[in-house]
C-alpha positions as a Markdown table, in Angstrom:
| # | Residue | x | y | z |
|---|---|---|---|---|
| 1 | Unk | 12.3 | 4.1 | -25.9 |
| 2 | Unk | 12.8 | 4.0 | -22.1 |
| 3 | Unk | 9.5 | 2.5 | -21.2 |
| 4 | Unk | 11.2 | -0.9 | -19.7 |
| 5 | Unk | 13.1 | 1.4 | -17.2 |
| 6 | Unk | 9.6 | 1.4 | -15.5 |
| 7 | Unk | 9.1 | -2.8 | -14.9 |
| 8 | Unk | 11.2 | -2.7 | -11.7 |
| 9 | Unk | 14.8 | -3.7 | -13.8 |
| 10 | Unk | 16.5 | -4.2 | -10.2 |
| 11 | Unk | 16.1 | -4.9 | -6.8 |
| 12 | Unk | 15.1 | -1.9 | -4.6 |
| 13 | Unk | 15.6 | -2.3 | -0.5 |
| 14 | Unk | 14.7 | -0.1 | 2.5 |
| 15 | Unk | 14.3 | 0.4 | 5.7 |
| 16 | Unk | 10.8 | 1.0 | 7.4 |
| 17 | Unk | 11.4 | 3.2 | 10.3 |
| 18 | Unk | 7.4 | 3.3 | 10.5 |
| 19 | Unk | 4.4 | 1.9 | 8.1 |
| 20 | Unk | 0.7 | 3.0 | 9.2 |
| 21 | Unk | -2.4 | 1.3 | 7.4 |
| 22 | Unk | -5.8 | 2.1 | 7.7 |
| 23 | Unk | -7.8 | -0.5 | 5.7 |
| 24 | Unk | -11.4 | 0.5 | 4.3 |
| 25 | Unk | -13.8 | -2.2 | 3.8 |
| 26 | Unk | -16.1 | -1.7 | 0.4 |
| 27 | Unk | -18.5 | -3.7 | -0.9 |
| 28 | Unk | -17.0 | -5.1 | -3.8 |
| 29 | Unk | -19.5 | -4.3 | -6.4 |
| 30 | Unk | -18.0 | -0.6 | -6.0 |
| 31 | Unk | -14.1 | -1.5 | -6.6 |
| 32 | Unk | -14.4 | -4.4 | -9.6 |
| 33 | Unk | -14.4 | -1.3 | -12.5 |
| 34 | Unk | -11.3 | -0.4 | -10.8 |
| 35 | Unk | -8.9 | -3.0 | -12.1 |
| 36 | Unk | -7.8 | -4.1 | -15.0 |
| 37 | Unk | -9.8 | -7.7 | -16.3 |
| 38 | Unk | -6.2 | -9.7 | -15.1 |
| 39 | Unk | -6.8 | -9.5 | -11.9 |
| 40 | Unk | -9.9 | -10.1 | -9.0 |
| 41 | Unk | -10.9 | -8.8 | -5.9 |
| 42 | Unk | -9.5 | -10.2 | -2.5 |
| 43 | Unk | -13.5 | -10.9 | -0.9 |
| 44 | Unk | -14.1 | -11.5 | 2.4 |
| 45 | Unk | -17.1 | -13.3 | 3.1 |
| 46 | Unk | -18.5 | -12.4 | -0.2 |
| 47 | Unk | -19.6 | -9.3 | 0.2 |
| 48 | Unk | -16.4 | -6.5 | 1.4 |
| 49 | Unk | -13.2 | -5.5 | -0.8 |
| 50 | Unk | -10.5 | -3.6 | 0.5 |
| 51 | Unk | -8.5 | -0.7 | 0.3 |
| 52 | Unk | -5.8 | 0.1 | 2.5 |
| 53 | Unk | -4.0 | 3.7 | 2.8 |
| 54 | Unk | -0.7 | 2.8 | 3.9 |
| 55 | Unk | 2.1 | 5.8 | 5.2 |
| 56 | Unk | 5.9 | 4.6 | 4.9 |
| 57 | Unk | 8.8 | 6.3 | 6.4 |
| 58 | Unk | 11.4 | 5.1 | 4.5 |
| 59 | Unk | 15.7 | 5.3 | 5.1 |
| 60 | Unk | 18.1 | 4.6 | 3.2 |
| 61 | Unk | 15.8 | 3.4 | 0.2 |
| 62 | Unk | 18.6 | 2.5 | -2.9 |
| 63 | Unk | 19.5 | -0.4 | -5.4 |
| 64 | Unk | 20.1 | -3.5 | -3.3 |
| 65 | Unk | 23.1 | -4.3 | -2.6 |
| 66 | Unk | 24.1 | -0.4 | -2.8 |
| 67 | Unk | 25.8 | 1.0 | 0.5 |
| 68 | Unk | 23.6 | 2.8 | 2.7 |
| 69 | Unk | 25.3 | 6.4 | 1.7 |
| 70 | Unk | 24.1 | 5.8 | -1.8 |
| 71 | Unk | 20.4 | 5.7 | -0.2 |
| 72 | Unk | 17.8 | 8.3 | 0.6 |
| 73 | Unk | 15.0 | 8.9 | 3.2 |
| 74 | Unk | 11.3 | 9.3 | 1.8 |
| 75 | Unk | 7.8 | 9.7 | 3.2 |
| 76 | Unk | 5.5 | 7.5 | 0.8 |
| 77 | Unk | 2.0 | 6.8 | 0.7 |
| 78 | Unk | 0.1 | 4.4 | -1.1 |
| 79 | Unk | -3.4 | 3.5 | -2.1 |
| 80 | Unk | -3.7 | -0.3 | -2.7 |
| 81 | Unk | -6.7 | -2.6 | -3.7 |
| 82 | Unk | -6.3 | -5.8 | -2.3 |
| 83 | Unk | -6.3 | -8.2 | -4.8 |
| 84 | Unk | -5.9 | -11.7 | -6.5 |
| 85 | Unk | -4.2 | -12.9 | -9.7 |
| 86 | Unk | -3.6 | -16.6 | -11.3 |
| 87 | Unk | 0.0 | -16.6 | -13.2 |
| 88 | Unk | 0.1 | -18.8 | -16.8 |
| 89 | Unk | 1.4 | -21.7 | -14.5 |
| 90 | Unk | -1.9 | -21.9 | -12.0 |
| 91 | Unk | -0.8 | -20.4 | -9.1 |
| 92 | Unk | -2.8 | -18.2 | -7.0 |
| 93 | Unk | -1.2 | -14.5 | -6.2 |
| 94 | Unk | -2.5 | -12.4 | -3.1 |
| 95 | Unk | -1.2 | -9.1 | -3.3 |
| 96 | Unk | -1.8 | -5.4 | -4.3 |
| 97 | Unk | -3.3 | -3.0 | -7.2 |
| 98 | Unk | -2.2 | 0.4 | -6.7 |
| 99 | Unk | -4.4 | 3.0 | -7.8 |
| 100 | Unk | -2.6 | 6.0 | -6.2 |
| 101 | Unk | 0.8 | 6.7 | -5.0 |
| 102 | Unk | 2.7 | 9.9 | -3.5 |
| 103 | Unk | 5.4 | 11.2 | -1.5 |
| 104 | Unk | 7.1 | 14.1 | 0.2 |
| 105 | Unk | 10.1 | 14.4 | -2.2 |
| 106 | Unk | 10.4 | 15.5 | -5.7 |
| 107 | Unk | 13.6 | 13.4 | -6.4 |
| 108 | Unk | 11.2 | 10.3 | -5.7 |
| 109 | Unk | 8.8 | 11.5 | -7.7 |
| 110 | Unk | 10.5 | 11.8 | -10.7 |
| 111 | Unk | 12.6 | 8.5 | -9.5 |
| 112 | Unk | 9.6 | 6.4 | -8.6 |
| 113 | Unk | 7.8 | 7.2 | -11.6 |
| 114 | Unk | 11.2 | 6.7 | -14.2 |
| 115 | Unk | 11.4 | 3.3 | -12.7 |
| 116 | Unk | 7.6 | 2.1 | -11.8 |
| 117 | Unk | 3.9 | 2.7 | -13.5 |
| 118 | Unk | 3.5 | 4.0 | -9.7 |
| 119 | Unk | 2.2 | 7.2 | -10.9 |
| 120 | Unk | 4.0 | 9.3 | -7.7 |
| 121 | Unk | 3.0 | 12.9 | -7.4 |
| 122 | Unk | 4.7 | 15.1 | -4.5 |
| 123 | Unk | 2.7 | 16.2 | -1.6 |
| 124 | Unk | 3.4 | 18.1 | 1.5 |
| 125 | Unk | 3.7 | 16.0 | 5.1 |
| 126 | Unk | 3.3 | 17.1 | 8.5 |
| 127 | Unk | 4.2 | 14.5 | 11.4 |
| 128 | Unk | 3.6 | 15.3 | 14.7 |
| 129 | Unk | 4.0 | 12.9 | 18.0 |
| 130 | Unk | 2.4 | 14.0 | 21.5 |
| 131 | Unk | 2.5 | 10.9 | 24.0 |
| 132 | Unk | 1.2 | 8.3 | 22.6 |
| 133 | Unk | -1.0 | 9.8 | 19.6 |
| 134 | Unk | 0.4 | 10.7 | 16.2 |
| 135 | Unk | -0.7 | 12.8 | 13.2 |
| 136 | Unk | 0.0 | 12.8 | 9.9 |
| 137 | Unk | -1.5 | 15.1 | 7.7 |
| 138 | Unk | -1.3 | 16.7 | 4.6 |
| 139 | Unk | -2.4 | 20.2 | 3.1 |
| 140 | Unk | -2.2 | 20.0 | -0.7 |
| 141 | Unk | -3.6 | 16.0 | -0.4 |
| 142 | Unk | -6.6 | 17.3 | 2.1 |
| 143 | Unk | -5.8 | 14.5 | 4.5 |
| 144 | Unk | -5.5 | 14.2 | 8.0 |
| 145 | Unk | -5.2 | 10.8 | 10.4 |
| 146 | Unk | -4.7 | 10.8 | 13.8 |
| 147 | Unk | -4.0 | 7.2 | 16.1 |
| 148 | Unk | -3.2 | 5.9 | 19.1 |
| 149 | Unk | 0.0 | 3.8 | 19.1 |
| 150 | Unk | 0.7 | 2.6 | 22.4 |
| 151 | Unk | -2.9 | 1.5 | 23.2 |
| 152 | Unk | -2.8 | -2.4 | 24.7 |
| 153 | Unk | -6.3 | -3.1 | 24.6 |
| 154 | Unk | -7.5 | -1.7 | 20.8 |
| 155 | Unk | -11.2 | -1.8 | 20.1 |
| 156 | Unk | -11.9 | -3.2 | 16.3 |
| 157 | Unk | -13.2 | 0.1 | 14.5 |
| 158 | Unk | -17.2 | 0.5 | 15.3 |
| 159 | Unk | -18.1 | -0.8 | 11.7 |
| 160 | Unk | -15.5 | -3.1 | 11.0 |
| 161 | Unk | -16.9 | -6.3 | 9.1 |
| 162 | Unk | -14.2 | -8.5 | 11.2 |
| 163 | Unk | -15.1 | -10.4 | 14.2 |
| 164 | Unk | -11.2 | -9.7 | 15.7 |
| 165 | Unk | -8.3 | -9.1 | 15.7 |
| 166 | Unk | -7.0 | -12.1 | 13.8 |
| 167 | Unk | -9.3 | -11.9 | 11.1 |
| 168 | Unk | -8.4 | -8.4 | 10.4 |
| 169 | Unk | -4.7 | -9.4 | 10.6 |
| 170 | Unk | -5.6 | -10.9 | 7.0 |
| 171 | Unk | -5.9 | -8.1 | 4.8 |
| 172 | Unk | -3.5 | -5.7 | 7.4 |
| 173 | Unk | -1.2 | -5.5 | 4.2 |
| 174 | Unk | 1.3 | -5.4 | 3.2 |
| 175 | Unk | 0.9 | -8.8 | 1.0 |
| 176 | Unk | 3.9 | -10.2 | -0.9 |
| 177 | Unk | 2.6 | -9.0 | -4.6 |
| 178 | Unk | 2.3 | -5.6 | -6.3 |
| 179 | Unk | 0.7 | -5.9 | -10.0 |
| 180 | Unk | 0.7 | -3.9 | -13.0 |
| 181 | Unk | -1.1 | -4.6 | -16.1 |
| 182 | Unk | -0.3 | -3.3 | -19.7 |
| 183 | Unk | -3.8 | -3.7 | -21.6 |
| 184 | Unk | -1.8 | -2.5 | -24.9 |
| 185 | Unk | 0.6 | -5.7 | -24.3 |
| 186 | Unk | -1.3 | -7.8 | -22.5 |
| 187 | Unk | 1.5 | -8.0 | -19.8 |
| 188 | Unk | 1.4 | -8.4 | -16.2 |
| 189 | Unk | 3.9 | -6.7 | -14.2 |
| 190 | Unk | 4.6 | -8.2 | -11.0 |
| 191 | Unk | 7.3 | -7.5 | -7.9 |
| 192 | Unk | 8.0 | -9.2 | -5.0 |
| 193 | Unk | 8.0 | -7.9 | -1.9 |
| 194 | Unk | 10.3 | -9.5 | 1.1 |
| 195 | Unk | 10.9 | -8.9 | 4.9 |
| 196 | Unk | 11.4 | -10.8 | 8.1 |
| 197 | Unk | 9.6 | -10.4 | 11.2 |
| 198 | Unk | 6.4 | -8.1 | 10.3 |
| 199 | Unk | 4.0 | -8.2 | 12.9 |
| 200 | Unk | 1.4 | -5.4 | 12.6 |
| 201 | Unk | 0.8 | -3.6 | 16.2 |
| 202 | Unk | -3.6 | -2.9 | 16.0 |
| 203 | Unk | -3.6 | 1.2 | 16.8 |
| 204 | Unk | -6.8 | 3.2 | 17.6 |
| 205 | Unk | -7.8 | 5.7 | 15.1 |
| 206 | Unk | -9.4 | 8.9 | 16.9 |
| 207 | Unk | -9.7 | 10.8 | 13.8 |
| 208 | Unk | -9.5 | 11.0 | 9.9 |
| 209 | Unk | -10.0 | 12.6 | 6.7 |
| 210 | Unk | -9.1 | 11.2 | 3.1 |
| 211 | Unk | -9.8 | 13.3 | 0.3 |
| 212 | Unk | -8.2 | 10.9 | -2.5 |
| 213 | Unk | -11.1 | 7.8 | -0.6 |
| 214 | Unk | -13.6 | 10.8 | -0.9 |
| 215 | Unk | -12.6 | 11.5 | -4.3 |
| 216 | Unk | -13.8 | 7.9 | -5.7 |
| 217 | Unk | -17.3 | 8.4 | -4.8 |
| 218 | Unk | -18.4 | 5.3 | -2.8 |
| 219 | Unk | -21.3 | 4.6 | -1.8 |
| 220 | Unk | -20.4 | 2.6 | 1.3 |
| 221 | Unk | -16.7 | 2.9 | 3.0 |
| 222 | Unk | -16.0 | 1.5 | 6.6 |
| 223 | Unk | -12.8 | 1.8 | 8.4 |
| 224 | Unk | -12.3 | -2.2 | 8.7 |
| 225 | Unk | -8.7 | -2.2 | 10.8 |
| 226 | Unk | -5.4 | 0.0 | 10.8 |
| 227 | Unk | -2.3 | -1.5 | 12.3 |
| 228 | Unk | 1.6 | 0.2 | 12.7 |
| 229 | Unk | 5.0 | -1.5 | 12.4 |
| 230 | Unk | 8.6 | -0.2 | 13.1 |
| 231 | Unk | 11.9 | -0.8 | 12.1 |
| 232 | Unk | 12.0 | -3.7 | 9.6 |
| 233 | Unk | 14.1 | -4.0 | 6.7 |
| 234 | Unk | 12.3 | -4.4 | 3.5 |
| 235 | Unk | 13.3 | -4.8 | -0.1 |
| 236 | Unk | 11.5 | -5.5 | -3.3 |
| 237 | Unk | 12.5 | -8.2 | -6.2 |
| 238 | Unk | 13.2 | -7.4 | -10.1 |
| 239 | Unk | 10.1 | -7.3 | -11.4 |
| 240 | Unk | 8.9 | -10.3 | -13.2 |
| 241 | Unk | 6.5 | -10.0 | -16.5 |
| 242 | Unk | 4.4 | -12.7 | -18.0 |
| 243 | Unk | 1.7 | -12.3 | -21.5 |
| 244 | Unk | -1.6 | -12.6 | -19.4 |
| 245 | Unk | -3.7 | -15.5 | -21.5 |
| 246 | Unk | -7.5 | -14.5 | -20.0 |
């Protein structure tokens, strides 16, 4: 009866004290079974699809337009596919599929998923910050990343398919659309995504473990870039549906 509560029915802003993304280069044979038939893989040079892992400190996350007090202050994580769609009108989307999502509160979890197809399951989170590296891990996820943040001169990741830094930059994430698709309806769900002055830092990566990237049973996953940002104000547009005509 509720089920439209979950198309994004307002506006939603945050703050980002801190978003880390590792993005994972696949060749994209392995991820097209993955998303729905609305929407296409974001290739680079023909061969790699992406999936980034990105790890959000969230503040005052509430309605926008709500007063700060009226927000609260989540962990979230999300696994993305990077991704393409065409709307009814021709124009050509770049944004996100997300296959996974979860975070460090219960009150988001039953929030996020009353009010998204997000899918949020709670987790446990342990931060830690020594100098210049920082750990995130997680027990009941089986994940652990540790990086480098205040590195000036950051290597590309051994296997990265990228030549630098700037072609990297490209699928560093995140991109300005989230999709949804309801197969029984036909309808594509999609929310906008808006903030100002989001320039990824490049961080080193000295170690990680990702049980949910495990789990999919890939034949061939490289670490293609990771990247941290701090403090930006972020919020997220009404979602907007359309009747997908493929």
């Amino acid at each position: 009866m509720f089920n439209f509560l979950k198309d994004h029915p307002f506006a939603v802003e945050a703050f980002f004290e801190s978003s880390l993304v590792l993005t994972f280069a696949v060749p994209k044979e392995e991820l097209e079974n993955l998303l729905p038939d609305c929407l296409t893989l974001d290739i680079f040079n023909d061969k790699w699809a992406f999936i980034a892992v990105a790890m959000v400190q969230t503040s005052d996350l509430r309605p926008k337009g709500f007063p700060k007090f009226m927000g609260n202050d989540f962990f979230l994580i999300g696994y993305r596919i990077f991704v393409r769609y065409t709307t009814n009108e021709g124009k050509r989307l770049r944004g996100l599929y997300i296959i996974k999502s979860e975070t460090d509160k219960k009150k988001m979890e039953m929030m996020g998923n009353f009010f998204t197809h997000y899918n949020y399951t709670t987790t446990d989170i342990q931060q830690t910050q020594h100098d210049n590296k920082r750990e995130i891990k997680s027990s009941l996820s089986n994940f652990k990343i540790e990086v480098e943040t205040n590195n000036e001169n950051v290597p590309l990741p051994s296997n990265s398919p990228f030549a630098d830094w700037k072609e990297a930059r490209r699928f560093a994430g995140p991109l300005p659309f989230t999709f949804t698709y309801n197969a029984e309806k036909k309808e594509v769900l999609i929310i906008e995504g808006v903030r100002e002055n989001w320039t990824p830092k490049p961080v080193k990566v000295n170690d990680y473990s990702i049980s949910f990237i495990d789990s999919l049973h890939l034949k061939e996953v490289k670490l293609a870039n990771a990247f941290i940002i701090n403090d930006i104000p972020y919020y997220w547009k009404k979602g907007k549906k359309e009747k997908w005509k493929g």
